[in-house]
SEFIVEX-20648 format. One line per 8 residues: for each residue x, y negated, z of N, C-alpha, C, O, CB. Coordinates in nm, 3 decimals. Glycine has a CB too. Layout:
N
X/Y/Z/X/Y/Z/X/Y/Z/X/Y/Z/X/Y/Z ~ ...
//
This chain:
91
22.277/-0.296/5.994/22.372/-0.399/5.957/22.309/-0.492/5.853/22.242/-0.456/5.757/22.501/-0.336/5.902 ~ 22.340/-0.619/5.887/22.278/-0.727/5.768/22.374/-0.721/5.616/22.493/-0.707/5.592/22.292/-0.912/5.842 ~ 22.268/-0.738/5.545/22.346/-0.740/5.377/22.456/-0.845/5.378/22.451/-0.929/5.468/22.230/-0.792/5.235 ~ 22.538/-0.849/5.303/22.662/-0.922/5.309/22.584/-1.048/5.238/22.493/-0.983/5.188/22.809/-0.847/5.227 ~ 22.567/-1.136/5.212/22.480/-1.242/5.142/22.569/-1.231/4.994/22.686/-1.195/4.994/22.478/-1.418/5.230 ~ 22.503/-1.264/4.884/22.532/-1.271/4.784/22.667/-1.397/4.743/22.673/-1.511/4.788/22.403/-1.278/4.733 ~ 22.771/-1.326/4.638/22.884/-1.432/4.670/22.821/-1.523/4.526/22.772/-1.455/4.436/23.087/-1.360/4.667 ~ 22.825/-1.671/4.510/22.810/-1.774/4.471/22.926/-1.793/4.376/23.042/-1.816/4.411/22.792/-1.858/4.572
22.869/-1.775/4.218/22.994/-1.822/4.117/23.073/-1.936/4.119/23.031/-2.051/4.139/22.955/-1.836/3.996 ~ 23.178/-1.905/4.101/23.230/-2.062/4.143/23.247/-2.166/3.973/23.290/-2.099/3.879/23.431/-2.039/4.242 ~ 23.226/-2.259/3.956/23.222/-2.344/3.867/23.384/-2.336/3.840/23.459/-2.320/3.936/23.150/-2.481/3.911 ~ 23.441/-2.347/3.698/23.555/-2.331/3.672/23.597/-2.481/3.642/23.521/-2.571/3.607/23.572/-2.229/3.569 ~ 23.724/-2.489/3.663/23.755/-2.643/3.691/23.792/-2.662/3.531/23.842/-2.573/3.462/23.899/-2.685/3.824 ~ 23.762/-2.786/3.487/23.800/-2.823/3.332/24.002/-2.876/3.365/24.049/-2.964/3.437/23.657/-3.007/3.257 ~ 24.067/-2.775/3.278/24.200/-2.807/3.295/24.229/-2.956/3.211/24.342/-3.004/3.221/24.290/-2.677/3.240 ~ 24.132/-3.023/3.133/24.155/-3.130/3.074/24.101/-3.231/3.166/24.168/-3.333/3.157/24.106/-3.130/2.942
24.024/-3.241/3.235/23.993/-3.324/3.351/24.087/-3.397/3.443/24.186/-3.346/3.495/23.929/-3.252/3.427 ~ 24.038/-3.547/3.461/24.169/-3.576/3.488/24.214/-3.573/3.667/24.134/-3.542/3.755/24.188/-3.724/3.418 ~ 24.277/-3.590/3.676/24.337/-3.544/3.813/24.278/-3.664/3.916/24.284/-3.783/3.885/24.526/-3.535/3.809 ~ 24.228/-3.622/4.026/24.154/-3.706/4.123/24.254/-3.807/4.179/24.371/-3.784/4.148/24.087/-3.619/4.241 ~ 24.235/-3.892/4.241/24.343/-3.999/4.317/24.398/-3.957/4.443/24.338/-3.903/4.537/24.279/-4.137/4.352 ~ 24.499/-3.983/4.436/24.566/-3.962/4.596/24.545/-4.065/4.667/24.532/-4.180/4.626/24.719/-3.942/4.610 ~ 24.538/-4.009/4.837/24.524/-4.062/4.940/24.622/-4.153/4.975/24.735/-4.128/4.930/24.508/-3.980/5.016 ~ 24.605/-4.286/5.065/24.752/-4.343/5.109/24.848/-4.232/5.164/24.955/-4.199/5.112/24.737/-4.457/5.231
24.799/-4.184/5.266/24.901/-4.055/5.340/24.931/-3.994/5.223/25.051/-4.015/5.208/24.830/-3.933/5.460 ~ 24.893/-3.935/5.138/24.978/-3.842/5.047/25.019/-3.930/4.973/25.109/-3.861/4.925/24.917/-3.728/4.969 ~ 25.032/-4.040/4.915/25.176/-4.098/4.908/25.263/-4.182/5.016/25.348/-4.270/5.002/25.171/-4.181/4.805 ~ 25.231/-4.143/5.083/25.333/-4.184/5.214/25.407/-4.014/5.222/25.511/-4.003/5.156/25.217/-4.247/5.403 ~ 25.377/-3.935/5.268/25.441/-3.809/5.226/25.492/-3.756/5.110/25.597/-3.692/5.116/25.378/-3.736/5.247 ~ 25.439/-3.771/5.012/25.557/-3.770/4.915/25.710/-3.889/4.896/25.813/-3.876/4.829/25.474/-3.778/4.786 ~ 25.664/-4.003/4.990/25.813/-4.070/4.948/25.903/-4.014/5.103/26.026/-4.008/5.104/25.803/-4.296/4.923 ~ 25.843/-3.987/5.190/25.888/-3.943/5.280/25.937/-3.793/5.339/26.011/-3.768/5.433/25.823/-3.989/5.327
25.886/-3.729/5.271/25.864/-3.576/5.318/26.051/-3.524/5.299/26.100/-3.427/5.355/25.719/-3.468/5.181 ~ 26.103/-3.592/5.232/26.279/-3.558/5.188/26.339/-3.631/5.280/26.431/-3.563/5.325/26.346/-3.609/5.025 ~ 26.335/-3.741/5.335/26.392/-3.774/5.413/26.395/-3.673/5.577/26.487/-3.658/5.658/26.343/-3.901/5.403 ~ 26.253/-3.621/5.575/26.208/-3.584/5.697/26.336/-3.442/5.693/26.402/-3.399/5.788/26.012/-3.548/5.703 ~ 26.336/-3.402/5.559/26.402/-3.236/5.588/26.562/-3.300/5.566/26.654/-3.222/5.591/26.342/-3.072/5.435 ~ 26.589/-3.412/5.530/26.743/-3.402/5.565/26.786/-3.454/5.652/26.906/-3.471/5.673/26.822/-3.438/5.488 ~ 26.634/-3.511/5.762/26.692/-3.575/5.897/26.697/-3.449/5.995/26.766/-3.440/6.096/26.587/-3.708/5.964 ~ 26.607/-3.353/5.942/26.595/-3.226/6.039/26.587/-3.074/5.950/26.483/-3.008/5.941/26.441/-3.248/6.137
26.700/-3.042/5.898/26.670/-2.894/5.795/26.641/-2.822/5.825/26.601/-2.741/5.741/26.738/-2.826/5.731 ~ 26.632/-2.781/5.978/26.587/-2.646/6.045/26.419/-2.636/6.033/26.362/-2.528/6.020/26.640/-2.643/6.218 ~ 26.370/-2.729/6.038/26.235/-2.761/6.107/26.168/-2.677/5.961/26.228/-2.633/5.862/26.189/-2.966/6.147 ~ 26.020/-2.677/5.994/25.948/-2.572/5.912/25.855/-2.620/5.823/25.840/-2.738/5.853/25.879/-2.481/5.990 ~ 25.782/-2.593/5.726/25.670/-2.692/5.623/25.609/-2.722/5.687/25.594/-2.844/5.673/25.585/-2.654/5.513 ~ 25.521/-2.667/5.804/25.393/-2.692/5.907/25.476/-2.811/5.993/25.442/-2.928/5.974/25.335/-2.527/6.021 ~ 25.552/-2.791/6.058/25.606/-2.951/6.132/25.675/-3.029/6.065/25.748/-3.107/6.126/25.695/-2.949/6.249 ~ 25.669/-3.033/5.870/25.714/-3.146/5.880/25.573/-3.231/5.819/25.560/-3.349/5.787/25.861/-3.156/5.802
25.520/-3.171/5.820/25.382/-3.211/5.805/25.326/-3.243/5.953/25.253/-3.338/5.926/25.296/-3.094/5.729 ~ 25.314/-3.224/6.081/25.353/-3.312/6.185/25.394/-3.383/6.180/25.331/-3.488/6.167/25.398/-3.298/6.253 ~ 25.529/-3.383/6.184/25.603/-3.556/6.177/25.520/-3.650/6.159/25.473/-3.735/6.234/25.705/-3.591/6.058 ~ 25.501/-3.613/5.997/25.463/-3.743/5.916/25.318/-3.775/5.908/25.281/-3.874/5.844/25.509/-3.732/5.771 ~ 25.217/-3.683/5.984/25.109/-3.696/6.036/25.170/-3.809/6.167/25.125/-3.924/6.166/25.039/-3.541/6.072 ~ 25.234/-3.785/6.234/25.265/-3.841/6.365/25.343/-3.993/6.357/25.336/-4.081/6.442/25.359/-3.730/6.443 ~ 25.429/-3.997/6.215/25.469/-4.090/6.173/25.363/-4.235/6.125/25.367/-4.358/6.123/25.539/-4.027/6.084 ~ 25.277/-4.126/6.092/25.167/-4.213/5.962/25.099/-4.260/6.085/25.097/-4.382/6.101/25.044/-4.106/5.817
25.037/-4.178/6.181/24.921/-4.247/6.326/24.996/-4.356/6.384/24.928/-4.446/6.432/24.884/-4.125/6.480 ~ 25.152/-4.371/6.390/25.184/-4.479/6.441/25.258/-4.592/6.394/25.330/-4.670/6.457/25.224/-4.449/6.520 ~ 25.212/-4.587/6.217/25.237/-4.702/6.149/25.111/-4.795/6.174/24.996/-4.767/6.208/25.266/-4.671/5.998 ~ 25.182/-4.928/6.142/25.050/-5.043/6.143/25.021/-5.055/6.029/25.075/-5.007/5.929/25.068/-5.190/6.196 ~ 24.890/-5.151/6.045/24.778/-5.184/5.888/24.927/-5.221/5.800/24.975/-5.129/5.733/24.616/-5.378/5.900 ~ 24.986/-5.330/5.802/25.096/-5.394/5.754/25.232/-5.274/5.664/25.291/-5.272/5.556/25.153/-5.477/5.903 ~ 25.228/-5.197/5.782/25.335/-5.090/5.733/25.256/-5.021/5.643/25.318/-5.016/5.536/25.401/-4.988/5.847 ~ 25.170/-4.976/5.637/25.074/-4.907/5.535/25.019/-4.957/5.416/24.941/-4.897/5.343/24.971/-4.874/5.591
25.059/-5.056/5.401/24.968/-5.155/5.313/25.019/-5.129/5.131/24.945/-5.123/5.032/25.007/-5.350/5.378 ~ 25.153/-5.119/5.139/25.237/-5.056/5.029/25.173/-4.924/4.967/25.162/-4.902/4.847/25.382/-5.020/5.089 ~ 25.129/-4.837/5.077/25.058/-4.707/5.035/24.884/-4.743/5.017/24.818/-4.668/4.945/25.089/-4.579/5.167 ~ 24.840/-4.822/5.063/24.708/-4.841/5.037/24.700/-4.894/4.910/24.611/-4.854/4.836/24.644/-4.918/5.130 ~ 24.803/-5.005/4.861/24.804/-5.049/4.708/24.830/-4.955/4.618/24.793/-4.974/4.502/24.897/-5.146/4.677 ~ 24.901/-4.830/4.657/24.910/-4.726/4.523/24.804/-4.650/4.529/24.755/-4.601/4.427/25.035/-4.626/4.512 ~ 24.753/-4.632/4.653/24.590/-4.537/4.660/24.529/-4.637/4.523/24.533/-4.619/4.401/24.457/-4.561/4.867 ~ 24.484/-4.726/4.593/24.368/-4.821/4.555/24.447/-4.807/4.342/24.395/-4.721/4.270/24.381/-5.045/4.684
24.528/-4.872/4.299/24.607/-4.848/4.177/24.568/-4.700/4.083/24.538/-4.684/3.964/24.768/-4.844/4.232 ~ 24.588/-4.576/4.233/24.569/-4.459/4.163/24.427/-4.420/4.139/24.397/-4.331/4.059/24.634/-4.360/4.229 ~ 24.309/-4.513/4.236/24.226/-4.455/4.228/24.141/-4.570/4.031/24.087/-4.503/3.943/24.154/-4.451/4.413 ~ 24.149/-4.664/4.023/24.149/-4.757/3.922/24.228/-4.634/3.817/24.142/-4.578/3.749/24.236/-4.923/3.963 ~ 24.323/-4.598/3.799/24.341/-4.458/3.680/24.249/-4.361/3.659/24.229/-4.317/3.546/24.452/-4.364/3.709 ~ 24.171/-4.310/3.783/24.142/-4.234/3.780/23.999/-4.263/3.731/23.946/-4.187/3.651/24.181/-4.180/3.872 ~ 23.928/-4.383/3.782/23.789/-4.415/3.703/23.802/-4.457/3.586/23.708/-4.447/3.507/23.705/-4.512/3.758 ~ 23.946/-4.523/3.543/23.922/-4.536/3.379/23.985/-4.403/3.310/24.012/-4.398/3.190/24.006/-4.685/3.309
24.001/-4.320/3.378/24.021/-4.173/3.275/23.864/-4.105/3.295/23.799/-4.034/3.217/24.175/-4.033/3.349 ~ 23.838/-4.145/3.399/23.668/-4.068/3.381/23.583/-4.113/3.294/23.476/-4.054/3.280/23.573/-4.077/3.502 ~ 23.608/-4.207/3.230/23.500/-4.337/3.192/23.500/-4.270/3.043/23.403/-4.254/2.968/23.568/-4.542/3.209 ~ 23.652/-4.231/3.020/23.745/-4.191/2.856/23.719/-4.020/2.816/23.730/-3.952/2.714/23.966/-4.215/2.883 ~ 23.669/-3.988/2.998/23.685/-3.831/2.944/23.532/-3.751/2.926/23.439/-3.769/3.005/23.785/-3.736/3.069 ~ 23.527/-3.670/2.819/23.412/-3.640/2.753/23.428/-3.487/2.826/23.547/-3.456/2.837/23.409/-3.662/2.571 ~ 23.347/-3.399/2.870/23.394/-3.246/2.915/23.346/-3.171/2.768/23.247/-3.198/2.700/23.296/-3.172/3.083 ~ 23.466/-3.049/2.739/23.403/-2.945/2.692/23.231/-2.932/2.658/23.157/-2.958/2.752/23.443/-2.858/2.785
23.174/-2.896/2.536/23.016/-2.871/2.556/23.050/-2.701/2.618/22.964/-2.642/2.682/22.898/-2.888/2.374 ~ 23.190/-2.636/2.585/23.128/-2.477/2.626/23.080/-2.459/2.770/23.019/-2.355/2.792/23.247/-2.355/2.609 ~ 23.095/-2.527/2.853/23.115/-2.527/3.002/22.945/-2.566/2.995/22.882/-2.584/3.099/23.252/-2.652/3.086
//
């Protein structure tokens, strides 16, 4: 039998680090994801994450464009918190 390969430490994430930018789709699912469960309450976390996968493939550039401006917004936070943030020396 082959040796199990050696497991690889994992780098610990700095909890002061600032939080990466969200995607258009994930804010298109977060303003949407409540509507989805009170148009359908039965349905399950995995399909309503369908839906709005299925929702999002058949919006246009135009319909999306609202969520591409908060991407683009969130991602501009996120390079001027990197710019501000110094890490830990213990790390």
């Amino acid at each position: 039998m082959p040796k199990a390969a050696a497991k690889k430490e994992k780098k610990k994430k700095d909890p002061n680090a600032p939080k990466r930018p969200l995607a258009p789709y994930m804010f298109y699912c977060k303003e949407q994801r409540e509507k989805v469960k009170a148009s359908q309450p039965d349905i399950s976390f995995g399909e309503i994450g369908k839906v709005l996968g299925q929702q999002w493939s058949a919006m246009g550039e135009k319909e999306k464009k609202p969520f591409l401006k908060k991407a683009e917004q969130d991602k501009k936070r996120y390079q001027q918190e990197m710019q501000n943030y110094e890490p830990d020396a213990d790390e």
